[in-house]
C-alpha positions in Angstrom: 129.9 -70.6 56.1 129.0 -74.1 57.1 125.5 -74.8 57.5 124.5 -78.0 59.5 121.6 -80.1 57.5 121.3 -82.0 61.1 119.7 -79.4 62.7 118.3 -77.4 59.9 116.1 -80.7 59.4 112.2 -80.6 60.6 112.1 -82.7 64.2 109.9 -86.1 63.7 106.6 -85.1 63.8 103.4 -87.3 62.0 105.2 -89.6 59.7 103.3 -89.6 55.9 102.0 -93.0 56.7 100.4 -91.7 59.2 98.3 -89.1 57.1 97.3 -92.0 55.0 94.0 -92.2 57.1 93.6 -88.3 55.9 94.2 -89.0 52.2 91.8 -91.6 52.1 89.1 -89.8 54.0 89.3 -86.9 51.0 89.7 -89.2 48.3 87.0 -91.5 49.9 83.9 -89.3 48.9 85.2 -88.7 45.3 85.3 -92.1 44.5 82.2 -92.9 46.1 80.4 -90.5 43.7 81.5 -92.1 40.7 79.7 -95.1 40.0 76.7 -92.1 40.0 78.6 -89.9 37.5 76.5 -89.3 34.5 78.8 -90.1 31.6 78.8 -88.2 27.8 77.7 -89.5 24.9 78.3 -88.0 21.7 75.4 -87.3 19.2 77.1 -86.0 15.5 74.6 -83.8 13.8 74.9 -86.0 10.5 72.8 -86.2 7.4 72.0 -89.8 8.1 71.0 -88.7 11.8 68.6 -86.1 10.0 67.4 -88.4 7.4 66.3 -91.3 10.2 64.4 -88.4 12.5 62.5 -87.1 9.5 61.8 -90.8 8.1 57.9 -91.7 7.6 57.4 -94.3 10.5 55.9 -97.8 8.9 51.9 -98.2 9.2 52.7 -101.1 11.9 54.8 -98.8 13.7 52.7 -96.0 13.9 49.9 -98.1 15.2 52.0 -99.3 18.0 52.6 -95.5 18.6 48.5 -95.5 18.7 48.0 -98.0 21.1 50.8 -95.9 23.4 48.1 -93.3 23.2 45.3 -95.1 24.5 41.9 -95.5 23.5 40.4 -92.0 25.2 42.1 -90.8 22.4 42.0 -92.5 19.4 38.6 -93.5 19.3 39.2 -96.9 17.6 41.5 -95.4 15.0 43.7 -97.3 12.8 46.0 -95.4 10.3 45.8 -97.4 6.8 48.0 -95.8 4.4 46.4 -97.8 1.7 42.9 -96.4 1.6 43.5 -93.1 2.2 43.4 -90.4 5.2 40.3 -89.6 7.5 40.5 -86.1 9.1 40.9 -88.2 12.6 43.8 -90.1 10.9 45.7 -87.3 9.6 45.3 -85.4 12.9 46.8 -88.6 14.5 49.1 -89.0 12.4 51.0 -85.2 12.7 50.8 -85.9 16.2 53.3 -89.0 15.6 55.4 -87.4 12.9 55.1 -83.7 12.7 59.1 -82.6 13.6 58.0 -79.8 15.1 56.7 -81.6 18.1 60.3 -82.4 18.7 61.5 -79.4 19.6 58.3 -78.8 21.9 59.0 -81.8 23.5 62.7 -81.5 24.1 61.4 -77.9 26.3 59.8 -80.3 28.4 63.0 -82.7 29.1 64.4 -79.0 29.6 61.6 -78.5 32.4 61.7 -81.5 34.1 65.8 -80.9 34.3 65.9 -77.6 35.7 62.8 -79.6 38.4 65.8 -82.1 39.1 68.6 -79.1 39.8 65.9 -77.8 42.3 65.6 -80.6 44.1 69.3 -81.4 44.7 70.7 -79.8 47.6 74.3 -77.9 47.4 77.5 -79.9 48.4 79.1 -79.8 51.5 82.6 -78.2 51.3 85.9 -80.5 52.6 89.3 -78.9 52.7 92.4 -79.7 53.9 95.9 -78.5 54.4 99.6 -79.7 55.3 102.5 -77.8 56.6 106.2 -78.6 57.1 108.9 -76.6 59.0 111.3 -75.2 55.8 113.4 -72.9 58.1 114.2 -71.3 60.9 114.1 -72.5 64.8 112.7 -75.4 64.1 114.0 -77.8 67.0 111.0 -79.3 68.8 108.1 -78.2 65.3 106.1 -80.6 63.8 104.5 -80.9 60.9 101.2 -79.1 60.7 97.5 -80.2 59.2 94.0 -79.1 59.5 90.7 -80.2 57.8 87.5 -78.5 57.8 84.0 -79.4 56.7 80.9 -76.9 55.8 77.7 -76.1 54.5 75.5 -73.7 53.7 72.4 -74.0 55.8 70.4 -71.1 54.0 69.6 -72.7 50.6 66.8 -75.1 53.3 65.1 -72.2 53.6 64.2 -71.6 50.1 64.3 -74.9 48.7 60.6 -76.0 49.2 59.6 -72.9 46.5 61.9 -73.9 44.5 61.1 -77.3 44.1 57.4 -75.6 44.1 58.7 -73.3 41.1 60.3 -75.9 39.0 57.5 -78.5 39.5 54.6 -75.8 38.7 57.1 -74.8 35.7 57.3 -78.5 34.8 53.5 -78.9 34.3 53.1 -76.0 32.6 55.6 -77.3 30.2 53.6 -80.4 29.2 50.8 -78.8 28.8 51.9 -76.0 26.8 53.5 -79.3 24.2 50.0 -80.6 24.9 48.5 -77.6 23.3 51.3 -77.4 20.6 50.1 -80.7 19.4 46.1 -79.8 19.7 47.2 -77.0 17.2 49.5 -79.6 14.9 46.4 -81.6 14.8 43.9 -79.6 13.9 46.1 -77.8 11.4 46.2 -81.0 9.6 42.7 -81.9 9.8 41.7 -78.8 8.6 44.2 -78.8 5.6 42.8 -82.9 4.2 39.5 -80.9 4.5 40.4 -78.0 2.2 42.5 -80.5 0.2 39.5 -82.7 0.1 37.0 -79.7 -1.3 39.5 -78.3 -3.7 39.9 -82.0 -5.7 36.3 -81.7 -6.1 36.3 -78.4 -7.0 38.8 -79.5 -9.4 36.7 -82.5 -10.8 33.5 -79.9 -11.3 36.1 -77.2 -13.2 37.8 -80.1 -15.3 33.9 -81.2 -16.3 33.2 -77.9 -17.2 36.5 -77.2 -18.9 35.0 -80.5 -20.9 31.4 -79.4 -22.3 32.9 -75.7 -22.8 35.7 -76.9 -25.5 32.9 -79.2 -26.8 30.6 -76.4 -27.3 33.2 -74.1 -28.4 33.9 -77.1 -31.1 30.8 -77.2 -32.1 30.2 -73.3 -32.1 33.6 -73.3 -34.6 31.9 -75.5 -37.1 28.5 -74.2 -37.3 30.5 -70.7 -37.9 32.6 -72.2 -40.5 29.2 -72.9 -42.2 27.7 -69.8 -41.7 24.7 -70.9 -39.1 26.0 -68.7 -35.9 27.1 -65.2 -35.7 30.9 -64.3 -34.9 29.6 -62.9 -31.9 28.2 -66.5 -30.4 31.7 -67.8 -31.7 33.6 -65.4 -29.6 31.6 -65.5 -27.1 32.1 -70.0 -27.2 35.6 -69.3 -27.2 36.0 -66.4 -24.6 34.0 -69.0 -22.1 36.0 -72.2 -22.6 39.3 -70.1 -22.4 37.7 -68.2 -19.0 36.8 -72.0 -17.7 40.3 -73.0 -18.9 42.2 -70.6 -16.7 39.6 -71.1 -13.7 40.9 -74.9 -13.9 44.1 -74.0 -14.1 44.4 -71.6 -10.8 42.7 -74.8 -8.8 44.8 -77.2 -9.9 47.6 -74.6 -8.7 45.8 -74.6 -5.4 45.6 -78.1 -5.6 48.8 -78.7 -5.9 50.2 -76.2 -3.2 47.0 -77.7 -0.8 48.8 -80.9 -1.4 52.3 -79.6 0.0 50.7 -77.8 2.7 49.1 -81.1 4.1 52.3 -83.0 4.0 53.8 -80.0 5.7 51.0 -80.2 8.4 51.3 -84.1 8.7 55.6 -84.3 8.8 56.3 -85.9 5.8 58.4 -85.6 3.3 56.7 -83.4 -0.1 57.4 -86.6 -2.1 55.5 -88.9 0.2 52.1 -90.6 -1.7 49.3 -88.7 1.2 45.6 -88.6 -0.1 42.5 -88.2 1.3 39.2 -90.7 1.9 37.0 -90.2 -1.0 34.0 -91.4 1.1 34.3 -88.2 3.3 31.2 -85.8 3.3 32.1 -82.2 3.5 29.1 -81.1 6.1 26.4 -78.4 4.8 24.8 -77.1 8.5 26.9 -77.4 12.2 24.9 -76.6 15.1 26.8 -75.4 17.6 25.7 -74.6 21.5 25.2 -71.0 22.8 28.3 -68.4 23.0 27.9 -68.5 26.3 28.2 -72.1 27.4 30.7 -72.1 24.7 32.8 -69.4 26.7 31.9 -70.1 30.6 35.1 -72.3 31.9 37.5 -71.4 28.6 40.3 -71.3 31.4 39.7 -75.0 32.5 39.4 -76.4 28.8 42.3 -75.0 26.6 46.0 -76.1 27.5 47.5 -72.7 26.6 45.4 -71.0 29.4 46.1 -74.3 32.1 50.1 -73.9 31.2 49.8 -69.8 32.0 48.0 -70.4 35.3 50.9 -72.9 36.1 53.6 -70.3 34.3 51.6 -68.0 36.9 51.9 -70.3 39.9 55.7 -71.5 39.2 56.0 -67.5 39.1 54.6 -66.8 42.7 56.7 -69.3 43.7 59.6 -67.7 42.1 58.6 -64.2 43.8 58.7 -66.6 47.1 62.2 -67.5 46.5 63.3 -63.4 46.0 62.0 -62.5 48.9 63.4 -65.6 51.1 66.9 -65.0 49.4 66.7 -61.7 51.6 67.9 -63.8 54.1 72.0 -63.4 53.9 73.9 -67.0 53.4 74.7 -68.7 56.5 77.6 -71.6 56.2 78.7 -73.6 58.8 81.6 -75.5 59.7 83.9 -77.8 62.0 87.8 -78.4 61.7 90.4 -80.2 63.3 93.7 -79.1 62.9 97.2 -79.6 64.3 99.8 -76.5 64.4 103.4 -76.6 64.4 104.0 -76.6 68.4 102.5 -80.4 67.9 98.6 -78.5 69.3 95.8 -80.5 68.0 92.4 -78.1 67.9 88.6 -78.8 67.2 87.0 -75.4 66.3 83.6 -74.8 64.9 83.2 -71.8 62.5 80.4 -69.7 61.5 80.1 -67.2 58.3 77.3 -65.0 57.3 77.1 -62.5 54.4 76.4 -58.8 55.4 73.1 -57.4 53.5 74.3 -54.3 53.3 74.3 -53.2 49.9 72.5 -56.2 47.8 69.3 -57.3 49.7 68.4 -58.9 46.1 66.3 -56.0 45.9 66.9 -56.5 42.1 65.7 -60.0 41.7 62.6 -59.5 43.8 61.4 -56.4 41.3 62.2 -58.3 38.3 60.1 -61.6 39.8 57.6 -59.0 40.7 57.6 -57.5 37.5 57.3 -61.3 35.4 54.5 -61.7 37.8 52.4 -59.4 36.8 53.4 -59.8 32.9 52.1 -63.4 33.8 49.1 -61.8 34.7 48.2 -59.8 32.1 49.0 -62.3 29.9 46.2 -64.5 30.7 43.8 -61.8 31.2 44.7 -60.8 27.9 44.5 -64.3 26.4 41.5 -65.1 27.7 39.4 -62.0 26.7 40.9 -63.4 23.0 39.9 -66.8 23.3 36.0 -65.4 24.1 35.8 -62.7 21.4 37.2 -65.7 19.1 34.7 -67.8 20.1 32.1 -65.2 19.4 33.5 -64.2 15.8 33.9 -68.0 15.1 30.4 -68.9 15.9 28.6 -65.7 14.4 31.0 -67.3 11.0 29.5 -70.8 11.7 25.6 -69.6 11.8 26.7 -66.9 8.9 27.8 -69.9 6.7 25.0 -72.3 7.5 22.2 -69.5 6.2 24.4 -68.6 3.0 24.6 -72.2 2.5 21.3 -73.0 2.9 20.3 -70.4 0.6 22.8 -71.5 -2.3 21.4 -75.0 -1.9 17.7 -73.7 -2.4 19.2 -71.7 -5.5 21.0 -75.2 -7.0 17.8 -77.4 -7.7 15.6 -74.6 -10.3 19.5 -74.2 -12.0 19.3 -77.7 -12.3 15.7 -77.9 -13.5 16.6 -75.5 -16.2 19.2 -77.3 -17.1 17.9 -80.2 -17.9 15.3 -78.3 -19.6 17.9 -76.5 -22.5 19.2 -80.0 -22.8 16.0 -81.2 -24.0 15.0 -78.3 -25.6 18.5 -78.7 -27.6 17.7 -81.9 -27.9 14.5 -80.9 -30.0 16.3 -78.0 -31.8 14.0 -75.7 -29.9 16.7 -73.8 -28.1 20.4 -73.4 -29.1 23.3 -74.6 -27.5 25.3 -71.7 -26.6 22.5 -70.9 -23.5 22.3 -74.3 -22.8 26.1 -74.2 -21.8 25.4 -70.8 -20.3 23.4 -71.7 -17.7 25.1 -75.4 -17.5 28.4 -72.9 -16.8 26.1 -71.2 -14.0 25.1 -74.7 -12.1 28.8 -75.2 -12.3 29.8 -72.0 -10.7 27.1 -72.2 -8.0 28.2 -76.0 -7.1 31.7 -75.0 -6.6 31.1 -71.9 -4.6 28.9 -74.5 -2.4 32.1 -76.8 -1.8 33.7 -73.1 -0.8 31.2 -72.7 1.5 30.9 -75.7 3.1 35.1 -75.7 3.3 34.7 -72.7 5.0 32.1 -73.9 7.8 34.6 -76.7 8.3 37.3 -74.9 8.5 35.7 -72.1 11.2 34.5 -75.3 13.2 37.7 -76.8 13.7 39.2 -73.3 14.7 36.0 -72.9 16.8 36.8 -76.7 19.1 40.5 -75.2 19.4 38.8 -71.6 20.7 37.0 -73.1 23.2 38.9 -75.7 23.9 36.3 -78.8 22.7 37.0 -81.4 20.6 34.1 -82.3 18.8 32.0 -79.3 18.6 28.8 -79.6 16.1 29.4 -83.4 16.0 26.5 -86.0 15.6 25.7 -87.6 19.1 27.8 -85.8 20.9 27.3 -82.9 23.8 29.4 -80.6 25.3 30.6 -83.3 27.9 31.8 -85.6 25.2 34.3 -83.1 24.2 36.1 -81.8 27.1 39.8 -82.4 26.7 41.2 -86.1 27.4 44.5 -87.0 28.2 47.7 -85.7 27.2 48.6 -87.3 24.0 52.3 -85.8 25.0 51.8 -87.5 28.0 50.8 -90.9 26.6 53.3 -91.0 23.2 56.2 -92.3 22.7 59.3 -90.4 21.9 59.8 -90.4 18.1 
């Protein structure tokens, strides 16, 4: 069978130069959007990379970080490595440094992303499609084309509560890292403070530790001689190796304090971090009424502001449920030419069918987080009063034991002085002359404790209610409401 090529072959119809125009019109957008194209960077997770993020910035560079803040802030602050850390300093200074904040901080990049996706509206969808005659009749056929454009119109409908979720979601974010560094900051200051009682605790102990083995030296003599019973030797002993032991078990503290503060401040457990020795540990805080203390909680602490905008971004999520009930509407126009050498303009219309999925599902579940959200904050603010009630009974607990120990202190130190003269004249001996020195010594450290303690329930107290200088000298209630967001205001580390 002969077959004739000649008239198997497709008649003349648009030429490929002639679809040039098309090409370029679908290649045109493409390479418009580049120059906007994002492009990747790599990042290796190396030891060096982890080594320069958990460096100790210089003093000159973390003052520069400082003045980032502002001055609502620091209050005139200046971090001096070189003559020691003030509570204010050390506070400042995990804000800078502490790690952690990293990772809270990257959750806001992560919220002001997912605010950019909301924002950007979907693309519109070009197609296009060429046809040649491959068999057949083909005398008098042409080659065939057809592009189309469309969109979906539906997404305008919800995009305003979206943007509204995201940006509420967003704010939330910040302040939630805002409260993540409150609570980095006061964890510091409150660990230089116990660090601060415990080296004097330790100097006291090491004094006592002192005297007892010089007693107990002198008790071993005078029993080698026969002037005191084997009773007041045991006894000499059995107190300087009790006193011993004491010392030993705060030094231990000391020494895990120590780690715990460079844990609280970011820096490494080698680094050289040690306290002012000019700071006064206080002995009485007064502190306003429970109830001014409590009234407004929800407009002071960032954990409660983030959960009303966690709440907020939620309604707005619910909003976009119940708008998504609305079935997807895309539009369209095309031009297209068929085989008989027909050119067409058509306009198309397609719409999904809620007939089985009205997003029933989504709506219960935004419903659902909705009211978690809710309860939530209830929740967290009926703990927020009731810890501002437990912390403040603590606070006026502690400034009547203290005042009591330091009305006991003075007559221990009368009589003290008194044995030492008494000794002095060989009127008394000097195995109850250490006894009751011991005593002083006891009552002087569990005064520190105490006054630890009061610190340490005042600084939880300012992060209760949401204050920042609760009990302080010159200062009111007004003085302490919450200032800018240092996350707001620092630079990325």
């Amino acid at each position: 069978m002969r077959i004739d090529h000649h008239k198997q072959r497709p008649s003349p119809g648009v030429r490929p130069s002639n679809h040039l125009w098309l090409a370029c019109l679908i290649v045109a957008p493409f390479l418009l959007a580049l120059p906007g194209c994002l492009s990747y960077h790599p990042e290796p997770l190396t030891s060096a990379a982890v080594d320069a993020k958990l460096s100790v910035p210089s003093d000159r560079v973390l003052n520069d970080r400082l003045n980032a803040i502002g001055k609502p802030l620091r209050r005139g602050i200046e971090i001096n490595g070189q003559d020691g850390l003030s509570p204010d300093e050390a506070a400042l200074l995990a804000v800078l440094v502490n790690p952690s904040l990293r990772l809270e901080r990257d959750k806001r990049g992560i919220a002001r992303a997912q605010l950019l996706q909301a924002r950007l509206l979907p693309n519109p969808q070009l197609s296009y499609a060429f046809e040649t005659p491959a068999g057949g009749s083909t005398t008098g056929a042409t080659n065939a084309f057809g592009f189309g454009l469309k969109w979906e119109v539906t997404t305008l409908i919800s995009r305003a509560a979206r943007i509204d979720a995201a940006t509420q979601n967003s704010k939330g974010m910040d302040l939630s890292v805002a409260w993540k560094e409150w609570q980095v900051a006061q964890t510091a200051r409150t660990a230089l403070y116990q660090l601060i009682a415990l080296n004097r605790m330790v100097d006291l102990a090491a004094t006592m530790v002192q005297r007892l083995s010089e007693n107990f030296n002198v008790m071993r003599e005078a029993s080698t001689k026969g002037l005191v019973t084997g009773l007041d030797f045991t006894a000499a002993e059995a107190a300087r190796n009790q006193s011993y032991n004491n010392l030993l078990q705060l030094r231990q503290q000391q020494t895990q304090q120590q780690l715990t503060l460079r844990r609280a401040l970011g820096v490494p457990a080698s680094a050289a971090m040690a306290p002012q020795s000019e700071i006064v540990l206080p002995d009485h805080i007064t502190i306003p009424p429970v109830d001014q203390l409590t009234e407004e909680v929800g407009q002071r602490r960032f954990d409660l502001l983030a959960l009303r905008r966690g709440y907020e971004s939620q309604e707005a999520v619910l909003r976009v449920a119940v708008l998504k009930q609305f079935p997807k509407i895309s539009i369209g126009f095309n031009h297209a030419r068929d085989n008989g050498n027909i050119y067409g303009v058509g306009f198309g219309v397609s719409i999904d069918l809620p007939l089985f999925d009205r997003n029933q599902g989504r709506i219960a579940l935004a419903t659902a987080t909705r009211q978690q959200l809710f309860d939530e904050y209830v929740n967290r603010t009926f703990e927020a009063r009731s810890d501002i009630a437990k912390l403040a009974a603590n606070i006026h607990s502690l400034n009547e034991r203290i005042r009591a120990l330091q009305a006991a202190i003075p007559p221990l130190r009368t009589l003290v002085e008194t044995y030492r003269v008494a000794v002095d004249q060989g009127q008394a001996d000097v195995l109850n002359f250490y006894i009751v020195w011991n005593r002083l010594t006891t009552q002087r450290i569990a005064l520190l404790s105490l006054k630890q303690r009061l610190i340490e329930n005042r600084i939880a107290l300012e992060l209760a209610a949401g204050l920042q200088c609760i009990g302080r000298a010159g200062k009111d209630l007004t003085d302490c409401l919450p200032t800018t967001l240092i996350s707001e205001r620092t630079t990325k580390p």
